[in-house]
MARMAR-274765 format. One line per field, with one value per residue: residue number from 1; residue in three letters; x, y, z of N, C-alpha, C in turn. Coordinates in steps of 0.001 Angstrom, whole numbers. Example, Ala and Ser with C-alpha at 12.3 -4.5 7.8 and 13.67 -1.06 7.14 Angstrom:
# MARMAR-274765
num: [1,2]
residu: [Ala,Ser]
nx: [13190,12850]
ny: [-5690,-2250]
nz: [7800,7080]
cax: [12300,13670]
cay: [-4500,-1060]
caz: [7800,7140]
cx: [13200,12900]
cy: [-3300,30]
cz: [7800,7870]
END
This chain:
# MARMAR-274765
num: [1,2,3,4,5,6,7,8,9,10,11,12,13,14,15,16,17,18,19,20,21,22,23,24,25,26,27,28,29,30,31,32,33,34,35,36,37,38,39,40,41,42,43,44,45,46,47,48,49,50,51,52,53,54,55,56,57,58,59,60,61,62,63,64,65,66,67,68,69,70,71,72,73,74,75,76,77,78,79,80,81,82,83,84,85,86,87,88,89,90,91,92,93,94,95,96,97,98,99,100,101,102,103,104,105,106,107,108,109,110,111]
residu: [Unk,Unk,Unk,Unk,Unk,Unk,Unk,Unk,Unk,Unk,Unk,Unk,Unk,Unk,Unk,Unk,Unk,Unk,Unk,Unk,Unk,Unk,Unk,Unk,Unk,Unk,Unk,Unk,Unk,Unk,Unk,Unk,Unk,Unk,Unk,Unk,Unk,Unk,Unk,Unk,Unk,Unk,Unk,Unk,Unk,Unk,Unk,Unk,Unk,Unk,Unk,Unk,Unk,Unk,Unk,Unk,Unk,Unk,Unk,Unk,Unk,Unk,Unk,Unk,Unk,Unk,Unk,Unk,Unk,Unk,Unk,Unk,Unk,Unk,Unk,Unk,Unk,Unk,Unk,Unk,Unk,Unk,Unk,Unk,Unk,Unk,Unk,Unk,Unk,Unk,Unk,Unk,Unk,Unk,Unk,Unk,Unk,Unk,Unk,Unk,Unk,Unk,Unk,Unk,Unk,Unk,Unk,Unk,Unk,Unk,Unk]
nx: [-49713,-48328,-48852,-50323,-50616,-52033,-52329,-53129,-53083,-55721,-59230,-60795,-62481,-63820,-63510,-63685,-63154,-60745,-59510,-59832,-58818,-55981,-55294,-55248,-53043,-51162,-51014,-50736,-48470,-46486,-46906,-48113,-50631,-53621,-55862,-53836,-53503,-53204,-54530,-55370,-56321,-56144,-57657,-55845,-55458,-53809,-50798,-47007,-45236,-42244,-42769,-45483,-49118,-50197,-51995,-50672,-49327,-48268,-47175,-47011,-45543,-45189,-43477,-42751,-39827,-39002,-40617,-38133,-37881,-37588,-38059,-40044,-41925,-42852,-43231,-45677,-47529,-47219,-48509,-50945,-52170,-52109,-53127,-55649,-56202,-55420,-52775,-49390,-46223,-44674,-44966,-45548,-44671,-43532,-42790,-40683,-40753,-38637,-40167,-38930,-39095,-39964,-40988,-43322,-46769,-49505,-52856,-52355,-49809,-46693,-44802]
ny: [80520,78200,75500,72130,69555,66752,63743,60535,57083,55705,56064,58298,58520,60304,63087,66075,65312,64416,66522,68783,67518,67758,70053,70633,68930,69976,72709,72475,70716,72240,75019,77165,79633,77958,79398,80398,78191,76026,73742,70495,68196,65048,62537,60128,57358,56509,55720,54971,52822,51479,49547,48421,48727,49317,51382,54044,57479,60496,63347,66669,69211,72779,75733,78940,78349,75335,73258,72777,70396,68295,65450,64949,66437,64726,62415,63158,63761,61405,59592,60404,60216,57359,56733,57975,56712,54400,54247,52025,53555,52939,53477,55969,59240,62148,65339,68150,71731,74621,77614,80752,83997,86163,84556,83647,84602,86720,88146,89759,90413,89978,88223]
nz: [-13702,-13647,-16356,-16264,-18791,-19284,-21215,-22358,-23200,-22392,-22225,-20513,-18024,-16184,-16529,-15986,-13190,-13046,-13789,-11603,-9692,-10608,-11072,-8231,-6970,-8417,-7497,-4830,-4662,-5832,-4542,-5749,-6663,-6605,-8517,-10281,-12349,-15098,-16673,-19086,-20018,-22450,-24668,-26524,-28442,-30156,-29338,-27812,-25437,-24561,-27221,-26250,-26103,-23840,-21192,-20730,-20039,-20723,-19277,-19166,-17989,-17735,-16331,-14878,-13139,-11744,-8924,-6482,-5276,-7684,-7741,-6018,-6667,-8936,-8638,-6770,-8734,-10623,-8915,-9136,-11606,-11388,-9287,-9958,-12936,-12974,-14017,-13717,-12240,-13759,-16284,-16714,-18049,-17369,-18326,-17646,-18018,-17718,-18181,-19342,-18356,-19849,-22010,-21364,-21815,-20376,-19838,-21495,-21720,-21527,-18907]
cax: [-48767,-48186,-49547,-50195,-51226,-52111,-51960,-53056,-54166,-56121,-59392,-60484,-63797,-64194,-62811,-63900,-62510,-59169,-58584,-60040,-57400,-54506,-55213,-55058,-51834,-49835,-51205,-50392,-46813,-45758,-46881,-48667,-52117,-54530,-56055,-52789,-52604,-54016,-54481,-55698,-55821,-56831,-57050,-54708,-55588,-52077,-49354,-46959,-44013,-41671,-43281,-46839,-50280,-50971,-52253,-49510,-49479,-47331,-47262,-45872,-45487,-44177,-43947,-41861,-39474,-39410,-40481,-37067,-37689,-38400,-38316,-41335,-43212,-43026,-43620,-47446,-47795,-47475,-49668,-52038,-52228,-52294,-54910,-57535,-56560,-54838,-51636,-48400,-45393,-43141,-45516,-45897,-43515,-43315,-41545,-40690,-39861,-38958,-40109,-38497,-40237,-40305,-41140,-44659,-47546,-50972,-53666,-51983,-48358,-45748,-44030]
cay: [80277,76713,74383,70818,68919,65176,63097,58875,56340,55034,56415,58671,58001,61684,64682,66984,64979,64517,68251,69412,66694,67219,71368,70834,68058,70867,74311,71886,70724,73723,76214,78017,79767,77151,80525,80703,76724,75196,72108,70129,66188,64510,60940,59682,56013,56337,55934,53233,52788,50693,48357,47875,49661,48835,52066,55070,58875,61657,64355,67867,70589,74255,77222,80132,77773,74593,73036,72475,68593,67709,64068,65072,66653,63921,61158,63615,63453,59702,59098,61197,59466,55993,56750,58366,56398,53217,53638,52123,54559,52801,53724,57481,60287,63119,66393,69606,72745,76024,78694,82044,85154,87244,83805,83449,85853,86539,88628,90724,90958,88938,88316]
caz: [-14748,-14167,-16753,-16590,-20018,-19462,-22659,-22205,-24604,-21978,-21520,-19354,-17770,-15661,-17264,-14907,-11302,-13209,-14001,-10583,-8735,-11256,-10361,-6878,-7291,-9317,-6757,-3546,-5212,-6246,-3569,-6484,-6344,-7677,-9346,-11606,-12261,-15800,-16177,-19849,-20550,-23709,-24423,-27619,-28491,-30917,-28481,-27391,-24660,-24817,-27749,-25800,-26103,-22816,-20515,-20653,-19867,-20526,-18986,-19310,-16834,-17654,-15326,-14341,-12376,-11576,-7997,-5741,-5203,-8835,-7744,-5055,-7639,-9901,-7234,-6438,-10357,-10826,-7497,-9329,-12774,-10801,-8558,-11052,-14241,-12755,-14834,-13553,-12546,-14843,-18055,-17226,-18497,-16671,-18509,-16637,-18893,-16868,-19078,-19260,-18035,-21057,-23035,-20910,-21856,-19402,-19698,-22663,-21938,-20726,-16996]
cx: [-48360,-49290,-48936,-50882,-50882,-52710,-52155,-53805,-55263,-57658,-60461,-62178,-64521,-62926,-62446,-63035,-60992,-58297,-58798,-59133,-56116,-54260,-54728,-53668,-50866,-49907,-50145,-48901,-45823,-45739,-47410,-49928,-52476,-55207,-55268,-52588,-53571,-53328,-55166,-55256,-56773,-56300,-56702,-54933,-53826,-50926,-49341,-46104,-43534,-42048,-44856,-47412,-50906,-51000,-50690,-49851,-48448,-47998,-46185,-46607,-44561,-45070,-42584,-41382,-40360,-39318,-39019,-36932,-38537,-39138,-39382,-42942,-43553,-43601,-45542,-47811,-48013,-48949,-50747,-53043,-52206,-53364,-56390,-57401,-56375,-53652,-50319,-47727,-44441,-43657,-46444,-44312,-44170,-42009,-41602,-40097,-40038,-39043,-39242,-39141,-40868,-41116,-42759,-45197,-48841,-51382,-53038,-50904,-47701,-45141,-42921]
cy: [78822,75779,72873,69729,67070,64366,61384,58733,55707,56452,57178,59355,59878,62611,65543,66546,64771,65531,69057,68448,67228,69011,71259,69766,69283,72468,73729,71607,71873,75066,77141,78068,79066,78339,80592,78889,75904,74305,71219,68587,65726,63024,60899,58348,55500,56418,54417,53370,51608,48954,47967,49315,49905,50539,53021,56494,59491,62883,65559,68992,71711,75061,77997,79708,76752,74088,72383,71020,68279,66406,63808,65382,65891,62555,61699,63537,62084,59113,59593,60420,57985,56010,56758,57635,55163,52862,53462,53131,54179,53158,55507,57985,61353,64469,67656,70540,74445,76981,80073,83426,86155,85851,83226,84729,85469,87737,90008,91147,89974,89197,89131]
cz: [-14898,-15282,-16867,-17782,-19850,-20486,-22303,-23444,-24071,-21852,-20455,-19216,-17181,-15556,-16512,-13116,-11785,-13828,-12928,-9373,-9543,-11108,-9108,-6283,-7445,-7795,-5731,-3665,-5018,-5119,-4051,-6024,-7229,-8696,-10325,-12465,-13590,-16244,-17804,-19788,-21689,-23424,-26550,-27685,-29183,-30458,-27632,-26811,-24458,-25666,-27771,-25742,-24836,-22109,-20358,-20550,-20199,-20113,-18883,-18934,-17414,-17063,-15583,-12945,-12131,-9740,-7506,-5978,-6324,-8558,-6479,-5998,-8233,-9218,-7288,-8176,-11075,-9939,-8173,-10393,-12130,-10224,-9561,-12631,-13961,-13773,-14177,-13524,-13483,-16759,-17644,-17230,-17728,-17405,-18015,-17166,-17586,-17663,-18411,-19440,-19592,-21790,-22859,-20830,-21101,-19793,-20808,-22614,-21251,-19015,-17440]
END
């Protein structure tokens, strides 16, 4: 049930090693089964933070609850997006929505 959707303008050379790290980032975080844990990133050339074009990410996380130490999760989320893209932590976003059970549907019905 967790998804993670990573969004840069910068980009992004291997597709595949930065949705099979940014899976195993979010399972390992969270305490979730990597089995329940998707994961999407696109690259966006049309985006700007604070003024400059220069290399930026957002990212946005929803689950059914959010991990205890947001500011742990978000710390392995930056480290993540730095390592495999080389973007500064001060030019990623990070948003964390806790969905509501009835409001998340799987395999033909909701939690």
């Amino acid at each position: 049930m967790p998804y993670l959707n990573i969004v840069t303008n910068k980009t992004i050379e291997d597709e595949s090693a930065l949705l099979a790290a940014a899976s195993r980032t979010v399972s390992e975080a969270t305490g979730k089964q990597e089995t329940y844990v998707m994961v999407s990133a696109a690259h966006n050339p049309n985006m700007m933070m604070g003024g400059s074009t220069a290399p930026l990410a957002f990212l946005d996380y929803r689950a059914l609850g959010l991990p205890a130490e947001r500011s742990a999760f978000s710390d392995a989320l930056c480290q993540l997006i730095s390592e495999r893209l080389s973007i500064p932590g001060e030019r990623i976003y990070v948003s964390m929505t806790d969905s509501e059970r009835q409001n998340w549907g799987w395999n033909h019905q909701t939690f």
